[in-house]
C-alpha positions as CSV (number, residue, x, y, z in Angstrom):
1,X,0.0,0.0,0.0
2,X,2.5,2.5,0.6
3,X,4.5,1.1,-2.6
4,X,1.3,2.2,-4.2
5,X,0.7,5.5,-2.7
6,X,4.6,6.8,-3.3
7,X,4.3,5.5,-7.1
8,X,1.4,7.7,-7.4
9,X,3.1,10.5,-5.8
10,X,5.6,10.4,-8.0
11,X,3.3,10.3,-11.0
12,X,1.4,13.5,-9.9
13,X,4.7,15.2,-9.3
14,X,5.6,14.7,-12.7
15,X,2.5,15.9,-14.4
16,X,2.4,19.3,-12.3
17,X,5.1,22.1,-12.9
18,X,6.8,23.5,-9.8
19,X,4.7,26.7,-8.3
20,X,7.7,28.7,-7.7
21,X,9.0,28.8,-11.4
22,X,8.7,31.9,-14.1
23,X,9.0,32.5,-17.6
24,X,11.6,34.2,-18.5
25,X,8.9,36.5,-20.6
26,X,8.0,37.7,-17.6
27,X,11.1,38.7,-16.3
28,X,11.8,42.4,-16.2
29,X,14.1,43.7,-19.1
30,X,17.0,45.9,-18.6
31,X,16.0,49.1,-20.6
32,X,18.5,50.0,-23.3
33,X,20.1,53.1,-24.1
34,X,18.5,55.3,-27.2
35,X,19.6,54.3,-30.5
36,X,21.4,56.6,-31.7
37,X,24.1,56.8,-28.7
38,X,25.2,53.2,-29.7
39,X,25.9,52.3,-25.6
40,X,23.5,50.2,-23.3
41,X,22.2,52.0,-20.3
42,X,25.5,51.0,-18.3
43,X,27.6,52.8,-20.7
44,X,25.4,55.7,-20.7
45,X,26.4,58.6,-18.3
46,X,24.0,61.1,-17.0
47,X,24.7,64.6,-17.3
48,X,22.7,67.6,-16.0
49,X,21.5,70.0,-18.5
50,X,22.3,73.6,-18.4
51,X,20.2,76.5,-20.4
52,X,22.5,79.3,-20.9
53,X,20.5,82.5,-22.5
54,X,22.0,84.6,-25.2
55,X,20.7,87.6,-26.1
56,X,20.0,88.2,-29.7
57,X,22.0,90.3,-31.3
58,X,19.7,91.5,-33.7
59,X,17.7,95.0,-33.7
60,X,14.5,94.5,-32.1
61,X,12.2,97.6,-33.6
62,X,8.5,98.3,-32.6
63,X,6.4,99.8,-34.7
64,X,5.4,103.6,-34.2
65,X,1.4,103.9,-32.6
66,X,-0.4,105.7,-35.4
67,X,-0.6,109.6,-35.2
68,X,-4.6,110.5,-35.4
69,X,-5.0,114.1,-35.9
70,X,-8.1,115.6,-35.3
71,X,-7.6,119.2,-34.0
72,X,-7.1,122.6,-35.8
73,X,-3.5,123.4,-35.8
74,X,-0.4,123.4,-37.4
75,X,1.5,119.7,-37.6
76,X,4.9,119.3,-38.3
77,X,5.2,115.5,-39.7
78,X,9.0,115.0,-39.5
79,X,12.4,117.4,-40.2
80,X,14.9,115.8,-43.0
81,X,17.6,117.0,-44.8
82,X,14.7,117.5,-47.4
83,X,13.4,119.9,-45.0
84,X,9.6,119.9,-43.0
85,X,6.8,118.1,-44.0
86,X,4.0,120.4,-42.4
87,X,0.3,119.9,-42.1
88,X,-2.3,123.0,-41.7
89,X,-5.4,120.9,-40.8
90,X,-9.0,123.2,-40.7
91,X,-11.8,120.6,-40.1
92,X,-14.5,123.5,-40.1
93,X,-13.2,125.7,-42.8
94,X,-16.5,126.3,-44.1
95,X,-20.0,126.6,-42.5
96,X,-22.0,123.7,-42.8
97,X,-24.8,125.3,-44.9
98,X,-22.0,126.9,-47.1
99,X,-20.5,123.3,-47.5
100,X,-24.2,121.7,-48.2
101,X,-24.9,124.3,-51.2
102,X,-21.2,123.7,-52.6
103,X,-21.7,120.1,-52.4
104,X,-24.6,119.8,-54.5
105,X,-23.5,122.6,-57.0
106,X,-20.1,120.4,-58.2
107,X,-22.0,117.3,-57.4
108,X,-24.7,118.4,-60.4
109,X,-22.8,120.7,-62.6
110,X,-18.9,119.4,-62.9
111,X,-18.5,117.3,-65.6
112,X,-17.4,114.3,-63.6
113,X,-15.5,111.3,-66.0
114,X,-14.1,108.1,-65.1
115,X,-10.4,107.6,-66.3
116,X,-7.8,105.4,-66.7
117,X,-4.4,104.5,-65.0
118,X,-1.6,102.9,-66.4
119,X,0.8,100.9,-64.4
120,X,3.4,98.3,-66.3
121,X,1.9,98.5,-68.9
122,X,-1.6,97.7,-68.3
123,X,-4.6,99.8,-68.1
124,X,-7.6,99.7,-65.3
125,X,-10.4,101.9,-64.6
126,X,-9.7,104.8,-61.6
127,X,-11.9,103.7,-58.9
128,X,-13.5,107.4,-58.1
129,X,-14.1,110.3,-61.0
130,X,-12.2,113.0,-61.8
131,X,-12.1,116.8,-63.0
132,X,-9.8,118.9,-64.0
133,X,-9.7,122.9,-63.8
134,X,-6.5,125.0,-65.2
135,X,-4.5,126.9,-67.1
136,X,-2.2,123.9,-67.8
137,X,-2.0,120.2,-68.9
138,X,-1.5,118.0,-65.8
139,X,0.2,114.5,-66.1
140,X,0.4,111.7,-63.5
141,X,0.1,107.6,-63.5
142,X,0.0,107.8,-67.4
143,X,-3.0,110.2,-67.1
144,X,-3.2,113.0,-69.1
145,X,-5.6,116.2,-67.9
146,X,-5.5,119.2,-70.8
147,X,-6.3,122.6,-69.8
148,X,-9.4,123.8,-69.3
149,X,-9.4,127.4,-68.0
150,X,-13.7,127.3,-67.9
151,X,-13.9,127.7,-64.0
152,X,-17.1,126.5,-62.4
153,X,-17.9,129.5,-60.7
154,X,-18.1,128.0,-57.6
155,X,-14.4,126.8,-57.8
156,X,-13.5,130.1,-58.5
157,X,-14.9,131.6,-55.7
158,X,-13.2,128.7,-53.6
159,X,-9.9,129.3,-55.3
160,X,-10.0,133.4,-54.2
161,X,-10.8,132.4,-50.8
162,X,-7.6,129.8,-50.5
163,X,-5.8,132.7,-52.1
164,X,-6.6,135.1,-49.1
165,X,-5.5,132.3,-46.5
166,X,-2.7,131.0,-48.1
167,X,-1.0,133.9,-49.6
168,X,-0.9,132.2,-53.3
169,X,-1.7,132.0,-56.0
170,X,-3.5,128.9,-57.3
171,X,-4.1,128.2,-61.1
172,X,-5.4,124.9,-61.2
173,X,-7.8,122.4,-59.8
174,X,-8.0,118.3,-59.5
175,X,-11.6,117.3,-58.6
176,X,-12.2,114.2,-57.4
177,X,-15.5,112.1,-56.4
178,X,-15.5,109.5,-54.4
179,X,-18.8,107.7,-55.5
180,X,-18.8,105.5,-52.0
181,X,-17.0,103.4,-49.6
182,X,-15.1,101.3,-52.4
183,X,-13.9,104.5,-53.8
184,X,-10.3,105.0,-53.0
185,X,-7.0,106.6,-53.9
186,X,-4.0,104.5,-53.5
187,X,-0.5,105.4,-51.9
188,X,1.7,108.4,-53.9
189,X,3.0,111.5,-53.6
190,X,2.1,114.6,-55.7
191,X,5.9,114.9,-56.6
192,X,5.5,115.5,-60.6
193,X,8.0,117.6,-61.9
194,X,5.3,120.3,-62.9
195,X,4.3,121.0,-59.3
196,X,8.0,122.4,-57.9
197,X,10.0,121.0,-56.0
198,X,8.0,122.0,-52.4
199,X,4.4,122.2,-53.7
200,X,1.4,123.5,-51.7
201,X,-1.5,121.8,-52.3
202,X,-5.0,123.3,-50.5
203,X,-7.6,120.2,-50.0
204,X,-10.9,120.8,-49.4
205,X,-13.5,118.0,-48.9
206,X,-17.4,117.9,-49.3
207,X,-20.0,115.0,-48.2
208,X,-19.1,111.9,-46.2
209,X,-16.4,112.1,-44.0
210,X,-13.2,109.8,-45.3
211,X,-10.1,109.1,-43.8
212,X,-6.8,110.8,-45.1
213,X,-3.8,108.6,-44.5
214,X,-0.5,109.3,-44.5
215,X,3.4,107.2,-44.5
216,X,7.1,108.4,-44.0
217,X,9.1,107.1,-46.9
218,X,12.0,105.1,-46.0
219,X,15.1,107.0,-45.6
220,X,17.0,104.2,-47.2
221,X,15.3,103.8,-50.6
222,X,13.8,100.6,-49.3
223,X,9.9,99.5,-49.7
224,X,9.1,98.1,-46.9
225,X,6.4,100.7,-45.0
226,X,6.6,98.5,-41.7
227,X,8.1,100.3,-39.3
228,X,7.5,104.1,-40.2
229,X,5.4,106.3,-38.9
230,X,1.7,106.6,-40.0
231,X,-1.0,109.3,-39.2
232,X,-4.6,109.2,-40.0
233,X,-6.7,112.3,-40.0
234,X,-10.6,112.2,-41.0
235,X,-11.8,114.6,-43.8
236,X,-15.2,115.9,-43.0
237,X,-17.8,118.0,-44.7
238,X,-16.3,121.8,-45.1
239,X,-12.7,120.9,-43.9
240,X,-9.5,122.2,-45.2
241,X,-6.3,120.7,-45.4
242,X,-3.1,121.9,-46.3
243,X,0.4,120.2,-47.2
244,X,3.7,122.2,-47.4
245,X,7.0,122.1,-47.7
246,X,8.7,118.6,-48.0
247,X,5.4,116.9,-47.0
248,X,5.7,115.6,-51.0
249,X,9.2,114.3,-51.1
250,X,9.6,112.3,-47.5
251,X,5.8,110.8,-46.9
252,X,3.2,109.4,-49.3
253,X,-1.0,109.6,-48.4
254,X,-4.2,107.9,-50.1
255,X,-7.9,108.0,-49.4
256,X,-8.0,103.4,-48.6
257,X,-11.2,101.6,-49.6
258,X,-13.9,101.0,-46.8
259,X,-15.8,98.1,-46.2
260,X,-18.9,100.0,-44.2
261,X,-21.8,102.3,-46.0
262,X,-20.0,105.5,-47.0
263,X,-21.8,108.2,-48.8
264,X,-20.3,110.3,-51.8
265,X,-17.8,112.7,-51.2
266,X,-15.9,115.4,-53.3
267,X,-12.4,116.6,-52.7
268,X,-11.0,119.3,-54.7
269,X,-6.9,119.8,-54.3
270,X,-5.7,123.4,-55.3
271,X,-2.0,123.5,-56.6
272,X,0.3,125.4,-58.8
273,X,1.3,124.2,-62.1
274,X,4.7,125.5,-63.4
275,X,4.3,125.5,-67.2
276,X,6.3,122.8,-69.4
């Protein structure tokens, strides 16, 4: 019986694995180092990391905040070799009655005509119409103005007064309407050869108010706008501007395209033409 009992033991034991026994699957795995050191983790040694800051050595430039100009007064944009680029800024030049009966007499009665502008080559449609009053041809962008000394009487009249305020004398006139909101005059300088080499040019607006922008020119020759300074000033009904001295050689302006209701609005720049 015990013979028997010790057979079978030996039996069982042979069919049943030992409890205390593990795959090797299951043992843990010694990590390995990252590829591309080519060491296991006992060859790798750690280090502490340091951050060491270096300042930049390039210039770091902010652009200028925007000039808004919105008072009467005299402005003084920048001083250059060129010399000063002033601003005379009247935003109630004329009563508002005076302005409302001036508006609709040039609105009706000026002989308002839609040009074209030519620019490397190509030809596209002014967006705003023109007029031209003088006793001389006027050229710019390809555009071609002959003189037409039939002053509207109401320019006239506005022509004696900027006369008496400025001390010159004006013989010519470029009208301009601004039909609405996509209207617009882009960036340039009234620098033609036939306006001197520091023109005055009188601006007085009519209608909707519009915003008159202006930017310095780079000193360097370079296009790139991104840092100089800017100034905005808003052109309402019966306001003058003026722009003297080297306001036309060191900065450029433009009346930009809105994307909100704008009504019409007429501007009519006074300036002296110095015959061909």
């Amino acid at each position: 019986m015990n013979t028997d009992r010790k057979r079978r033991s030996r039996v069982q034991g042979g069919w049943a694995a030992p409890s205390n026994v593990r795959s090797d699957r299951n043992k843990p795995q010694v990590p390995q180092a990252p590829a591309w050191t080519g060491k296991n983790v006992d060859q790798v040694q750690h280090t502490e990391k340091k951050f060491m800051f270096q300042e930049s050595e390039e210039e770091v430039r902010e652009k200028p905040v925007e000039k808004v100009i919105t008072k009467a007064g005299v402005c003084d944009l920048s001083t250059e070799p060129s010399g000063v680029s002033r601003i005379r800024f009247f935003p109630n030049f004329l009563d508002p009655a005076e302005a409302d009966t001036i508006y609709n007499d040039l609105y009706h009665e000026v002989p308002w005509r839609q040009r074209s502008d030519f620019k490397n080559g190509e030809s596209f449609l002014q967006p705003r119409l023109t007029a031209w009053y003088g006793d001389f041809p006027y050229s710019y962008s390809g555009v071609r103005h002959e003189a037409n000394a039939e002053w509207h009487s109401t320019l006239k009249m506005l022509k004696d007064r900027l006369e008496e305020v400025t001390g010159l004398t004006f013989n010519s006139m470029l009208a301009n309407m601004y039909r609405d909101g996509h209207d617009s005059v882009a960036w340039h300088s009234d620098d033609e050869q036939s306006l001197g080499p520091e023109p005055t040019i009188a601006s007085l607006s009519f209608g909707d108010s519009r915003n008159f922008e202006l930017r310095k020119k780079p000193s360097s020759g370079s296009d790139d706008y991104t840092y100089m300074q800017h100034a905005k000033i808003p052109l309402t009904h019966g306001s003058l501007l003026i722009m003297e001295g080297a306001t036309q050689a060191d900065w450029q302006h433009r009346i930009p395209r809105e994307y909100h209701d704008r009504g019409p609005r007429i501007n009519l720049t006074y300036r002296v033409i110095i015959p061909e």
